[in-house]
mmCIF entry with sequence, helices, sheets and N, C-alpha, C, O atoms, coordinates in Angstrom:
data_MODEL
# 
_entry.id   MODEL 
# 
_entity.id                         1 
_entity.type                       polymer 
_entity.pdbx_number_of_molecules   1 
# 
_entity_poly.entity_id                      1 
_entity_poly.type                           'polypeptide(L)' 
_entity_poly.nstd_linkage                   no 
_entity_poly.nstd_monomer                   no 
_entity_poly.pdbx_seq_one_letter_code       
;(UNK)(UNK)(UNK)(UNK)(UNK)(UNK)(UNK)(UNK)(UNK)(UNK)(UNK)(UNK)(UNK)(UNK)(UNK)(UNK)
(UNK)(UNK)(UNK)(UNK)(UNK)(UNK)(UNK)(UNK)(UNK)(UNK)(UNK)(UNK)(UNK)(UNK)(UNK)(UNK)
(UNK)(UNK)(UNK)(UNK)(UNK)(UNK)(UNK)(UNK)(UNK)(UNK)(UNK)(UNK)(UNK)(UNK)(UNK)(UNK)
(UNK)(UNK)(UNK)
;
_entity_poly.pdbx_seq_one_letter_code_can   XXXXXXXXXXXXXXXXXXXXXXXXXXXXXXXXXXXXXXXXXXXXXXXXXXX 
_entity_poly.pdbx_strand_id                 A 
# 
loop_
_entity_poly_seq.entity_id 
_entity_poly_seq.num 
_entity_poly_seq.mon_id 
_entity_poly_seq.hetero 
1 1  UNK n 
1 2  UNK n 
1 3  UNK n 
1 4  UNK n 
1 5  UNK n 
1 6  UNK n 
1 7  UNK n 
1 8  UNK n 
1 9  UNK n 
1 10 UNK n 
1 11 UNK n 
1 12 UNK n 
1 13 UNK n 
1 14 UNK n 
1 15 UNK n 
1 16 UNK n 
1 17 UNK n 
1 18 UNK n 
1 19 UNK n 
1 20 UNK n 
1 21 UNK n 
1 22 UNK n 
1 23 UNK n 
1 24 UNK n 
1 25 UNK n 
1 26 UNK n 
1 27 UNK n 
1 28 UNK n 
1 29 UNK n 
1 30 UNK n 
1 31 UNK n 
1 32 UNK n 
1 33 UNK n 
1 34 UNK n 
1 35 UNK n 
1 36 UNK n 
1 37 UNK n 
1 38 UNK n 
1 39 UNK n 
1 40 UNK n 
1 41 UNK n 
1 42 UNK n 
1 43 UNK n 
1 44 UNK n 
1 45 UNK n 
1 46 UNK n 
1 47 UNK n 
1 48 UNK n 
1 49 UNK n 
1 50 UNK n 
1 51 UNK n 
# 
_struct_asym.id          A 
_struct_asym.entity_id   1 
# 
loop_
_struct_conf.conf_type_id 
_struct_conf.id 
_struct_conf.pdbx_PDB_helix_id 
_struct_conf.beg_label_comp_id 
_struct_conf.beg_label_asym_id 
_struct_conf.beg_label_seq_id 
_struct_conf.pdbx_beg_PDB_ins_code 
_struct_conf.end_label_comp_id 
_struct_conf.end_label_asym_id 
_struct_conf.end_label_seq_id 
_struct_conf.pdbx_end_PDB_ins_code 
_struct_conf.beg_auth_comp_id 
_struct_conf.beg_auth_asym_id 
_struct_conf.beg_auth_seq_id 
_struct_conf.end_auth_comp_id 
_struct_conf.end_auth_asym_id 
_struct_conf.end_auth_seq_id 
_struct_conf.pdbx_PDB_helix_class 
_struct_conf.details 
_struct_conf.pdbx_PDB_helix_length 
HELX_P HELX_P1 AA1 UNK A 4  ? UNK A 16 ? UNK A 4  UNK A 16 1 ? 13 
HELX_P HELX_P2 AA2 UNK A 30 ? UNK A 37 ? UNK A 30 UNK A 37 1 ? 8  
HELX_P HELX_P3 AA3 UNK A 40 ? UNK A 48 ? UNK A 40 UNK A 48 1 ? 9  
# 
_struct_conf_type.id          HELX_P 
_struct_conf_type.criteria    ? 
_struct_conf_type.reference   ? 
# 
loop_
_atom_site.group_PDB 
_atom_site.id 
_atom_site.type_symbol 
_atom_site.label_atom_id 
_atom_site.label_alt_id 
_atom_site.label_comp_id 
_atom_site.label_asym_id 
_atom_site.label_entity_id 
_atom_site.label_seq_id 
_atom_site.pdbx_PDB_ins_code 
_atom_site.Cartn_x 
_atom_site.Cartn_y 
_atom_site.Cartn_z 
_atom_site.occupancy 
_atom_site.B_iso_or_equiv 
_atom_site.pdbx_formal_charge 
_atom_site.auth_seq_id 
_atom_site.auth_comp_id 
_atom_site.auth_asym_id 
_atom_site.auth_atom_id 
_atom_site.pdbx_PDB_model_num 
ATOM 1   N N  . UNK A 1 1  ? -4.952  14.671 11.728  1.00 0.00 ? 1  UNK A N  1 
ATOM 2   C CA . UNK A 1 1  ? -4.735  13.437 10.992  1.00 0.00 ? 1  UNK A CA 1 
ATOM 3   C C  . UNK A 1 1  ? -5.085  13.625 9.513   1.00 0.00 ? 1  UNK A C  1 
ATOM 4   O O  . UNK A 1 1  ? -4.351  13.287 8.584   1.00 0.00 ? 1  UNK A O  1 
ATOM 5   N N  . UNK A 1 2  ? -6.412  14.260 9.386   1.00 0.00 ? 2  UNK A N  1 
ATOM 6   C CA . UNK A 1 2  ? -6.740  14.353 7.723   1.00 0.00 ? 2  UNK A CA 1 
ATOM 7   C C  . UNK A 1 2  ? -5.901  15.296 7.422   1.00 0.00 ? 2  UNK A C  1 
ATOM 8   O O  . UNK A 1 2  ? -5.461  15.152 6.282   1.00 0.00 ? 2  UNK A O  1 
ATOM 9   N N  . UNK A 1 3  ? -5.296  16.652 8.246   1.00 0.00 ? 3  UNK A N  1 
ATOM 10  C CA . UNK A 1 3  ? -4.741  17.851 6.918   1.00 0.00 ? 3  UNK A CA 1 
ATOM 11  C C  . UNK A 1 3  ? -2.995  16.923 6.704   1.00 0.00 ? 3  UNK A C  1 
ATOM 12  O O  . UNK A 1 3  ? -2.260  16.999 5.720   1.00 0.00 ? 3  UNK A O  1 
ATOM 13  N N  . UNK A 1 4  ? -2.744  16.053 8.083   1.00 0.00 ? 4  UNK A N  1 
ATOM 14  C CA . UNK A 1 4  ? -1.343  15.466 7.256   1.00 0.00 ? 4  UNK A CA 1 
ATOM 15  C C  . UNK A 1 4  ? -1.506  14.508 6.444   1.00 0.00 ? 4  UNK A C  1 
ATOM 16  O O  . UNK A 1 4  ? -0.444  14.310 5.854   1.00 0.00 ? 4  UNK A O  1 
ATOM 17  N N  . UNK A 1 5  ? -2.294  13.824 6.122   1.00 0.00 ? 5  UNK A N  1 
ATOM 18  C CA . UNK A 1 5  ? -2.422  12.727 4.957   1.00 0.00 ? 5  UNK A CA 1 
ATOM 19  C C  . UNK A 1 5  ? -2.900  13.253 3.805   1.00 0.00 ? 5  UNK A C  1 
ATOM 20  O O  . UNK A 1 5  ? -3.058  12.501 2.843   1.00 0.00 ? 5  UNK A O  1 
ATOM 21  N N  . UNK A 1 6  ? -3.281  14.944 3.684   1.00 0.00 ? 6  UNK A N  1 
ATOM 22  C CA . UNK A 1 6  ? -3.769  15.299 2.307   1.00 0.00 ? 6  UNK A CA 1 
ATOM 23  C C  . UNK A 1 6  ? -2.651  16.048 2.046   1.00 0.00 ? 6  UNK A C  1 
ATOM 24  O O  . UNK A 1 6  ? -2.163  15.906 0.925   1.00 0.00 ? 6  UNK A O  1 
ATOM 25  N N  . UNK A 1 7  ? -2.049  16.923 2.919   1.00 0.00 ? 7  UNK A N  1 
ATOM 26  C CA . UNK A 1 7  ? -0.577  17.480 2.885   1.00 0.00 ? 7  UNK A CA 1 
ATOM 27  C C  . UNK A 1 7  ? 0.534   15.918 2.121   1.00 0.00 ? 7  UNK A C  1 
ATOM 28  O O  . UNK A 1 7  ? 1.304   16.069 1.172   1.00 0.00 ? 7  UNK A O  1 
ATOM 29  N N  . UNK A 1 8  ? 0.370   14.966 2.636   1.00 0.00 ? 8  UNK A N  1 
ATOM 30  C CA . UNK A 1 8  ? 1.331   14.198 1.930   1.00 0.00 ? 8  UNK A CA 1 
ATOM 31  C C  . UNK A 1 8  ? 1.261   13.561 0.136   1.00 0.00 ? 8  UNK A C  1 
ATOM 32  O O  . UNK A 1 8  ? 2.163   13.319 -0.665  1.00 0.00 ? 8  UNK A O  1 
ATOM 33  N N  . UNK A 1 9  ? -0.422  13.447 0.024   1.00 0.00 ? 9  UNK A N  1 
ATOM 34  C CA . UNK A 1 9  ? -0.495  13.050 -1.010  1.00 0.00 ? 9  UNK A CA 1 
ATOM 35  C C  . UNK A 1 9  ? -0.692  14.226 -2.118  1.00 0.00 ? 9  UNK A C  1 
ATOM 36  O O  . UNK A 1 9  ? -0.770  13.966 -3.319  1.00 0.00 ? 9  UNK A O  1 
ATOM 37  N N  . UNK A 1 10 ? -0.771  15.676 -1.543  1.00 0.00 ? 10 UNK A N  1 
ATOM 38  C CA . UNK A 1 10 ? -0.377  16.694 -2.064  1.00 0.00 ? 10 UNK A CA 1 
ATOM 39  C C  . UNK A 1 10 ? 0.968   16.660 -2.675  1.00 0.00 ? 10 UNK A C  1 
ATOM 40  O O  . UNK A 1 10 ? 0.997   16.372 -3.871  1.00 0.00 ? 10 UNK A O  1 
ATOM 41  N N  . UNK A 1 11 ? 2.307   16.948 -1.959  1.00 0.00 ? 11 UNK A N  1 
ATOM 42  C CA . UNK A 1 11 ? 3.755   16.938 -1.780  1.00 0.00 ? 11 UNK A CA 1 
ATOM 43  C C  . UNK A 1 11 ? 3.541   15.626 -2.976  1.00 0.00 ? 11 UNK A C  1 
ATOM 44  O O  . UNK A 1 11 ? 3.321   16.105 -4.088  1.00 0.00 ? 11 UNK A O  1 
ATOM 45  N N  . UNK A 1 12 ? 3.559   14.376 -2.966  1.00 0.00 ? 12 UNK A N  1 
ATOM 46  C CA . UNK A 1 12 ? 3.444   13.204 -3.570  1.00 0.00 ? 12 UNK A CA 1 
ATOM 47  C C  . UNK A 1 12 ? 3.055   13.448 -5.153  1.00 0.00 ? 12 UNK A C  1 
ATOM 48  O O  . UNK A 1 12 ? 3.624   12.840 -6.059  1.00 0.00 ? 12 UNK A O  1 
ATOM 49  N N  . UNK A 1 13 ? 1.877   14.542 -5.396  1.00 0.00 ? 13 UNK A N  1 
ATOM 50  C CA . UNK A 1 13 ? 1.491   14.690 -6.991  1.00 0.00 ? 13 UNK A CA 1 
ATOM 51  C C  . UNK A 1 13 ? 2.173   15.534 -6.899  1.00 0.00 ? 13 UNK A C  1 
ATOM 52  O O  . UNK A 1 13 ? 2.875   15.393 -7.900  1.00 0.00 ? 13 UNK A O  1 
ATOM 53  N N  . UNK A 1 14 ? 2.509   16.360 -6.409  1.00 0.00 ? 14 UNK A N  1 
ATOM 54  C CA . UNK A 1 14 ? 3.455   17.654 -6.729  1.00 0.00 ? 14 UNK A CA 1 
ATOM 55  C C  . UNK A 1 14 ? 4.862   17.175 -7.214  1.00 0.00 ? 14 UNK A C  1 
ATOM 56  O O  . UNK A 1 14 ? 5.556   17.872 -7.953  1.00 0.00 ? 14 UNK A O  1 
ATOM 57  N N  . UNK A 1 15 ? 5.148   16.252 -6.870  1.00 0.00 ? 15 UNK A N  1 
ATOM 58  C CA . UNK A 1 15 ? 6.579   15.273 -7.321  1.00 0.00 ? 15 UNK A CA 1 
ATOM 59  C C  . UNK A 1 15 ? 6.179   14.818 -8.596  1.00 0.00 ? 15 UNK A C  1 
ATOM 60  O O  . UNK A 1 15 ? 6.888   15.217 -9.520  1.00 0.00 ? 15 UNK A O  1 
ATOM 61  N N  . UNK A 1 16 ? 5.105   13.993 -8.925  1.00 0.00 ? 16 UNK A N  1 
ATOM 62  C CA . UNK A 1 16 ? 4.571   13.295 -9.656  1.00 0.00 ? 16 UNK A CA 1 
ATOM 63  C C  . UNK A 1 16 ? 4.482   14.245 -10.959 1.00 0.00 ? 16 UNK A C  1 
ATOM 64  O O  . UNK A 1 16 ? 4.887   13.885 -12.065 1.00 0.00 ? 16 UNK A O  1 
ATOM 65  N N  . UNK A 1 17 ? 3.824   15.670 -10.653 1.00 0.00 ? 17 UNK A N  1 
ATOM 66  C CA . UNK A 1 17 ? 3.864   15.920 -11.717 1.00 0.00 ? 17 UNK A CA 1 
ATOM 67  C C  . UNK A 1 17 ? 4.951   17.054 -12.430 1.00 0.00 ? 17 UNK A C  1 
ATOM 68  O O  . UNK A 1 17 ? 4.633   17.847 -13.316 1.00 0.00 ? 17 UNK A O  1 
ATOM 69  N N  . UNK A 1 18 ? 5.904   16.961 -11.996 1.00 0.00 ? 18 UNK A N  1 
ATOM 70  C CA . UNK A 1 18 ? 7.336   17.357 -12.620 1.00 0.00 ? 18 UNK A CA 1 
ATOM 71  C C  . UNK A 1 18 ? 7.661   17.261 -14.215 1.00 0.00 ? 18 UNK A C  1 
ATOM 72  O O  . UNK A 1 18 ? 7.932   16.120 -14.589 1.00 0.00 ? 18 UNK A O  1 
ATOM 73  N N  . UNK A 1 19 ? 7.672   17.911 -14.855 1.00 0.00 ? 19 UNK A N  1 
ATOM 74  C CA . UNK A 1 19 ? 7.798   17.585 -16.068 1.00 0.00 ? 19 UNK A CA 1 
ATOM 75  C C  . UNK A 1 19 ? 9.144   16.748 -16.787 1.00 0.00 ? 19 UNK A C  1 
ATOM 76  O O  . UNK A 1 19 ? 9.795   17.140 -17.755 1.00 0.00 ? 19 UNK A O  1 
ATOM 77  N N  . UNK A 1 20 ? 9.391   15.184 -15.819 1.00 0.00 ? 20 UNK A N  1 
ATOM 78  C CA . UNK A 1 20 ? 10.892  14.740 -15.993 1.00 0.00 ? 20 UNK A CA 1 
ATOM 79  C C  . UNK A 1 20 ? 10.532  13.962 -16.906 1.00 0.00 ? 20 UNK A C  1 
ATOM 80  O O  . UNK A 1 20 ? 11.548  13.528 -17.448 1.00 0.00 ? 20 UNK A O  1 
ATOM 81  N N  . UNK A 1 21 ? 9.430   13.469 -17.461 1.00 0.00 ? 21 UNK A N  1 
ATOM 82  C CA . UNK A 1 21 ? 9.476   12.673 -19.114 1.00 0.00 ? 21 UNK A CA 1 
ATOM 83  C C  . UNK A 1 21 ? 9.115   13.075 -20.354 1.00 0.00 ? 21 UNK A C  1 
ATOM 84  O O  . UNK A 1 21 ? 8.202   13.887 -20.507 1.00 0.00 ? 21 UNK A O  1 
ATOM 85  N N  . UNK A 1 22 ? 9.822   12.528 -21.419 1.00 0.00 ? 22 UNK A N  1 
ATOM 86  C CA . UNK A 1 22 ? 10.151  13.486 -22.676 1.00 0.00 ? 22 UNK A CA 1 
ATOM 87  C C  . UNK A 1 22 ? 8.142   13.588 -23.001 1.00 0.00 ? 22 UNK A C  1 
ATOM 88  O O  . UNK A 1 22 ? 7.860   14.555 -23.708 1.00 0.00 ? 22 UNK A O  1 
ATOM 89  N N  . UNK A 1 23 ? 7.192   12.925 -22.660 1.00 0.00 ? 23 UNK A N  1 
ATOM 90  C CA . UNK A 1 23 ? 6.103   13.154 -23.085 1.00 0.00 ? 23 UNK A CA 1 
ATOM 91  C C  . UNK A 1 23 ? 5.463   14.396 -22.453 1.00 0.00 ? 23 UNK A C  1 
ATOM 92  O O  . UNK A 1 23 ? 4.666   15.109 -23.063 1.00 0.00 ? 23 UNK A O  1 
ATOM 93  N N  . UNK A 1 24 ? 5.927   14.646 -20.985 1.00 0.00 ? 24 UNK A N  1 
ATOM 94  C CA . UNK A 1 24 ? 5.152   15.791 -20.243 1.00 0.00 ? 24 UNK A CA 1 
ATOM 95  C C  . UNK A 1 24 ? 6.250   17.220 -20.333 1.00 0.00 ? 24 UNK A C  1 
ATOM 96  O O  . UNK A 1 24 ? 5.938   18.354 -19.970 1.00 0.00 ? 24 UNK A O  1 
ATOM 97  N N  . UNK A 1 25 ? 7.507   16.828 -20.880 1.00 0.00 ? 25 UNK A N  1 
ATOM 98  C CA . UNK A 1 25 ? 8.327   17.993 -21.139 1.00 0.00 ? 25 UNK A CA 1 
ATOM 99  C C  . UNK A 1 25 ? 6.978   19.410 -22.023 1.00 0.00 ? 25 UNK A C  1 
ATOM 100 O O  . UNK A 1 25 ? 7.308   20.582 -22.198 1.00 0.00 ? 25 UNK A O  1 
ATOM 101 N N  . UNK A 1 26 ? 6.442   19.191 -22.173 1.00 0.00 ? 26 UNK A N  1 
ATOM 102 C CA . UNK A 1 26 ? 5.457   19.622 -23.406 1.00 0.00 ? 26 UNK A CA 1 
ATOM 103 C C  . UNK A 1 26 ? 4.115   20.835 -22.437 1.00 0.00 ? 26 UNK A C  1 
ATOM 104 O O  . UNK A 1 26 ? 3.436   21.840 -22.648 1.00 0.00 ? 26 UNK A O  1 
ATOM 105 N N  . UNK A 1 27 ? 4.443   19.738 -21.246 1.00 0.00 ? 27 UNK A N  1 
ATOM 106 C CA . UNK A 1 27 ? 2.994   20.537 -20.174 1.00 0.00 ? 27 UNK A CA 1 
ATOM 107 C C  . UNK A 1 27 ? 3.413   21.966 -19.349 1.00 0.00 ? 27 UNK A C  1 
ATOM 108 O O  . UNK A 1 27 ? 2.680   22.735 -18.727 1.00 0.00 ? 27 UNK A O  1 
ATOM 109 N N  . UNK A 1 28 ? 5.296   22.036 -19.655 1.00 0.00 ? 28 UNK A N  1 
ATOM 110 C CA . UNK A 1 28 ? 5.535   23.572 -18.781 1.00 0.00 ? 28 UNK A CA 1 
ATOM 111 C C  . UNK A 1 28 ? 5.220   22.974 -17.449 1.00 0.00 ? 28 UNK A C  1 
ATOM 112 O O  . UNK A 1 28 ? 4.828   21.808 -17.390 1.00 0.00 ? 28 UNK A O  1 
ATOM 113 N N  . UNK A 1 29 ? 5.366   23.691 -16.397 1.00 0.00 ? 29 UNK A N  1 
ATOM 114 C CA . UNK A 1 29 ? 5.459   24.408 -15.282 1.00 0.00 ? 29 UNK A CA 1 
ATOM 115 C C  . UNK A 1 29 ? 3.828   24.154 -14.841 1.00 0.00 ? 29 UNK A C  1 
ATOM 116 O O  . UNK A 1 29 ? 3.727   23.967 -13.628 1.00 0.00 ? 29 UNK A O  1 
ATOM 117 N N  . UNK A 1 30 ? 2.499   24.107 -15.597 1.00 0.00 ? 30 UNK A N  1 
ATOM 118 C CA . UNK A 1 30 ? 1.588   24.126 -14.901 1.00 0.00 ? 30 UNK A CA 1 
ATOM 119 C C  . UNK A 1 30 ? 0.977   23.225 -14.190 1.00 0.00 ? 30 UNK A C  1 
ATOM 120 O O  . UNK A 1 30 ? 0.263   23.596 -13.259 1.00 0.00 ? 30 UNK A O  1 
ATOM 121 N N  . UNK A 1 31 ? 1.153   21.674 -14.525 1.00 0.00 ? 31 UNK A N  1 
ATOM 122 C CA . UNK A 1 31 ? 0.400   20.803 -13.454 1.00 0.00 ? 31 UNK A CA 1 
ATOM 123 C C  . UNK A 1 31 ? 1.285   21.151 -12.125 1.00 0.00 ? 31 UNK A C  1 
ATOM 124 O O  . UNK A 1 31 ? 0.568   21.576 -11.220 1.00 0.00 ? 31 UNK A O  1 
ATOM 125 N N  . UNK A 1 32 ? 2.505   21.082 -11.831 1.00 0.00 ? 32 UNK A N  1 
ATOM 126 C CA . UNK A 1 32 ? 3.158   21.602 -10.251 1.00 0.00 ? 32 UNK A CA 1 
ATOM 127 C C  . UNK A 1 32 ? 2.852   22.339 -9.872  1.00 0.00 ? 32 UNK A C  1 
ATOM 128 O O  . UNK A 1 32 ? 2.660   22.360 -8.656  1.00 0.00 ? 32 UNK A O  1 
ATOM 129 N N  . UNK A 1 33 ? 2.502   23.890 -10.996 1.00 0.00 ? 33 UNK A N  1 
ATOM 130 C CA . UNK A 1 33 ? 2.009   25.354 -10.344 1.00 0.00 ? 33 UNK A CA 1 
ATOM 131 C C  . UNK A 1 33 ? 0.954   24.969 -9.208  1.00 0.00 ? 33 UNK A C  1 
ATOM 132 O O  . UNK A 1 33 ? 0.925   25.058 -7.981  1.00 0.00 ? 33 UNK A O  1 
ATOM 133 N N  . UNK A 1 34 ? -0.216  24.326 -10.580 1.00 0.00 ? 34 UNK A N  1 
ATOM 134 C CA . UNK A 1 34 ? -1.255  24.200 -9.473  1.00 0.00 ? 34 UNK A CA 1 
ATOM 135 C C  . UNK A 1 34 ? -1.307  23.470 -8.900  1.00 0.00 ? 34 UNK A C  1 
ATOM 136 O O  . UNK A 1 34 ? -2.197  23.688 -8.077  1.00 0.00 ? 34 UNK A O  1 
ATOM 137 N N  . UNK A 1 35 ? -0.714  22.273 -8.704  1.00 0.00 ? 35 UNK A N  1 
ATOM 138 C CA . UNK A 1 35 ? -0.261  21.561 -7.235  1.00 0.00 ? 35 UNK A CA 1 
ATOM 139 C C  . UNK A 1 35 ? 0.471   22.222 -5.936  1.00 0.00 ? 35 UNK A C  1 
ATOM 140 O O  . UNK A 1 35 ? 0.317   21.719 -4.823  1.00 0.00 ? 35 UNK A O  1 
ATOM 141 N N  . UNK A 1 36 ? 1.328   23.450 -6.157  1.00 0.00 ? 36 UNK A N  1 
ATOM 142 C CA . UNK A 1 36 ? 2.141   23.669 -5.405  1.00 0.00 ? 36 UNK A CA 1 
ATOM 143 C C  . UNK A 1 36 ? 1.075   25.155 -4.872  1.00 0.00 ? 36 UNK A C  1 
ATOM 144 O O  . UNK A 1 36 ? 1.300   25.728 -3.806  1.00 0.00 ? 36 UNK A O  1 
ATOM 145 N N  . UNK A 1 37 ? 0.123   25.520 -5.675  1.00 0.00 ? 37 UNK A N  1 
ATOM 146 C CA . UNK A 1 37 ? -0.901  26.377 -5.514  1.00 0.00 ? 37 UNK A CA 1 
ATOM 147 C C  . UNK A 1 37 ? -1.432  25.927 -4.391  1.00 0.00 ? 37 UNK A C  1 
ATOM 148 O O  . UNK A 1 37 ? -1.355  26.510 -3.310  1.00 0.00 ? 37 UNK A O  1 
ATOM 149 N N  . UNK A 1 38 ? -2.280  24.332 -4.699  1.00 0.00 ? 38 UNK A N  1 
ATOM 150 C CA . UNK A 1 38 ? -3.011  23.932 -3.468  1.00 0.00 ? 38 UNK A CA 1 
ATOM 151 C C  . UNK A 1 38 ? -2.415  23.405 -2.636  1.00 0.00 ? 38 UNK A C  1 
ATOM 152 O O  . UNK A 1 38 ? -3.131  22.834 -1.813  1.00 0.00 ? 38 UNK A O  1 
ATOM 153 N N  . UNK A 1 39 ? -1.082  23.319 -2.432  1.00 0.00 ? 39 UNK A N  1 
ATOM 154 C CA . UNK A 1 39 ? -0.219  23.232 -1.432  1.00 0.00 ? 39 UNK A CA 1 
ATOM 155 C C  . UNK A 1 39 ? -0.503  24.088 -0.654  1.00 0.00 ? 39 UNK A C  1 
ATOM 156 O O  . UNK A 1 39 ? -0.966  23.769 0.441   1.00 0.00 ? 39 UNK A O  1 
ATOM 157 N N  . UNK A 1 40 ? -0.274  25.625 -1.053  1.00 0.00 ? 40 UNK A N  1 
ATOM 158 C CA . UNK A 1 40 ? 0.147   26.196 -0.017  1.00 0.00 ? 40 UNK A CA 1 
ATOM 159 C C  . UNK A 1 40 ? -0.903  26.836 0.333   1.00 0.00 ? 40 UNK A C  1 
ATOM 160 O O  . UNK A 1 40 ? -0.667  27.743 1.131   1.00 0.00 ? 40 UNK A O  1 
ATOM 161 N N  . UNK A 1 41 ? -2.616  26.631 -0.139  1.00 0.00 ? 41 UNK A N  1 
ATOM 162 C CA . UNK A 1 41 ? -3.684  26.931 0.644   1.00 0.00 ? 41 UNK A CA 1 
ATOM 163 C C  . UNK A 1 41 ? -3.918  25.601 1.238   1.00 0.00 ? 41 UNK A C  1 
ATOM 164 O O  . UNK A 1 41 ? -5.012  25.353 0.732   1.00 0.00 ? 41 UNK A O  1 
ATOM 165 N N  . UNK A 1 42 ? -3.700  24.821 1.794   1.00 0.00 ? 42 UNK A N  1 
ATOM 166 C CA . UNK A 1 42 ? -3.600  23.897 2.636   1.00 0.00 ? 42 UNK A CA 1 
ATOM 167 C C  . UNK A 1 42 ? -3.170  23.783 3.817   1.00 0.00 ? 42 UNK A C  1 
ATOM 168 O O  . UNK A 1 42 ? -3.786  23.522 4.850   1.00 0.00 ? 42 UNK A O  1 
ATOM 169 N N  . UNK A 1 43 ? -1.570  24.082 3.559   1.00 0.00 ? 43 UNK A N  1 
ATOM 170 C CA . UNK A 1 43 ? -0.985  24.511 4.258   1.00 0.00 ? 43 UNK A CA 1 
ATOM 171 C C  . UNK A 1 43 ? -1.117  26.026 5.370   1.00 0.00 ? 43 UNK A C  1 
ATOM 172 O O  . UNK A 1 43 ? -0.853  25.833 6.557   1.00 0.00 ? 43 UNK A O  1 
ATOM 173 N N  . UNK A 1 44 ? -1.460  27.252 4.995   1.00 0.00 ? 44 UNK A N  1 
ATOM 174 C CA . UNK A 1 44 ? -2.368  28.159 5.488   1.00 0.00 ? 44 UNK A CA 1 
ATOM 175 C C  . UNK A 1 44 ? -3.783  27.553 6.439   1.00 0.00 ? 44 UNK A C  1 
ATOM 176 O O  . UNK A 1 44 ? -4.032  28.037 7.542   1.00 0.00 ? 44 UNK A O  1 
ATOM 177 N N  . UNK A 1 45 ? -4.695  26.358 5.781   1.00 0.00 ? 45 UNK A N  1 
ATOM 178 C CA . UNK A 1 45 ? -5.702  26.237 6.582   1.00 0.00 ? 45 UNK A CA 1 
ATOM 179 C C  . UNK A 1 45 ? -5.455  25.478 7.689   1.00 0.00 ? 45 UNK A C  1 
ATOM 180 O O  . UNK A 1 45 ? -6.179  25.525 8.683   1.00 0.00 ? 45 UNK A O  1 
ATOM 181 N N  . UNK A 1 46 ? -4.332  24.667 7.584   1.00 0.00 ? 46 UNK A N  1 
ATOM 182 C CA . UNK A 1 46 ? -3.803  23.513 8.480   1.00 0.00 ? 46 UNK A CA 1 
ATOM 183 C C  . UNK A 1 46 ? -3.367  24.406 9.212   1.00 0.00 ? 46 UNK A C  1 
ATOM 184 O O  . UNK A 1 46 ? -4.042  24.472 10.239  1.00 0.00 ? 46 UNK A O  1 
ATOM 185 N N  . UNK A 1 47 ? -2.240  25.413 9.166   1.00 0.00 ? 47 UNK A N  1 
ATOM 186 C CA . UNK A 1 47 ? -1.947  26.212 10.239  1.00 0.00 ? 47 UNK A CA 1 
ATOM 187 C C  . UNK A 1 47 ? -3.109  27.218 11.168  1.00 0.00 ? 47 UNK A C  1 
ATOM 188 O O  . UNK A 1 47 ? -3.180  27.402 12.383  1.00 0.00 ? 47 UNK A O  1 
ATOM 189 N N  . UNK A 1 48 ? -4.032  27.808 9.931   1.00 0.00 ? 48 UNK A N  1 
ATOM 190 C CA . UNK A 1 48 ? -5.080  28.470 10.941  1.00 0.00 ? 48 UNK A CA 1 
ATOM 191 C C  . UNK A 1 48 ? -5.767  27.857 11.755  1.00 0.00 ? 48 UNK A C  1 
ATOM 192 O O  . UNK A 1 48 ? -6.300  28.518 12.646  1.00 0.00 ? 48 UNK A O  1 
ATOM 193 N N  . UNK A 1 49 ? -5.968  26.415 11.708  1.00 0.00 ? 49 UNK A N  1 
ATOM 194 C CA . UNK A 1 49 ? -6.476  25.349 12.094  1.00 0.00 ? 49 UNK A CA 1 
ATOM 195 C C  . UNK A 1 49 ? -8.173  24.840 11.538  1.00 0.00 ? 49 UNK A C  1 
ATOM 196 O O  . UNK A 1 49 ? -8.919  24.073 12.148  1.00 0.00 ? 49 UNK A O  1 
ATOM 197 N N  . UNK A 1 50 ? -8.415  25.435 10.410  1.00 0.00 ? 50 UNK A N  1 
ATOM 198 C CA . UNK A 1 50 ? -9.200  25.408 9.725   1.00 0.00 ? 50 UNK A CA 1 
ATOM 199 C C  . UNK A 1 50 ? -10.046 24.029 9.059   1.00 0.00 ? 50 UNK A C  1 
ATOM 200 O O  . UNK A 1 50 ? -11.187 23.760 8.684   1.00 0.00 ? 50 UNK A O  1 
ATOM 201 N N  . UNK A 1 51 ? -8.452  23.229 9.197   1.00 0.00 ? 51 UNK A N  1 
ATOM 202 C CA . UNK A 1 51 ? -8.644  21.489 8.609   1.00 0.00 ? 51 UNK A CA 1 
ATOM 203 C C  . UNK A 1 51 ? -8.583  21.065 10.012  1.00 0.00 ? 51 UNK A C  1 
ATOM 204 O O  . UNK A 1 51 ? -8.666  19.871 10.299  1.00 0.00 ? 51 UNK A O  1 
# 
């Protein structure tokens, strides 16, 4: 129950932080990197069953 509700609001900022407005055009690639970073150690612990 907790690793799918942090998995979603993960996926959720990872959308969020897309660089689609002319103010965050400026931030590159890195707020998603590291969203999509702790995505996918999440994802790894949820599968090892770790969460």
């Amino acid at each position: 129950m907790l690793s799918t509700l942090l998995l979603i609001i993960l996926i959720l900022l990872i959308v969020g932080a897309a660089p689609a407005w002319p103010h965050s055009r400026s931030w590159g690639y890195a707020p998603s990197g590291l969203l999509g970073t702790l995505l996918i150690i999440v994802l790894l612990l949820a599968v090892l069953g770790r969460i």
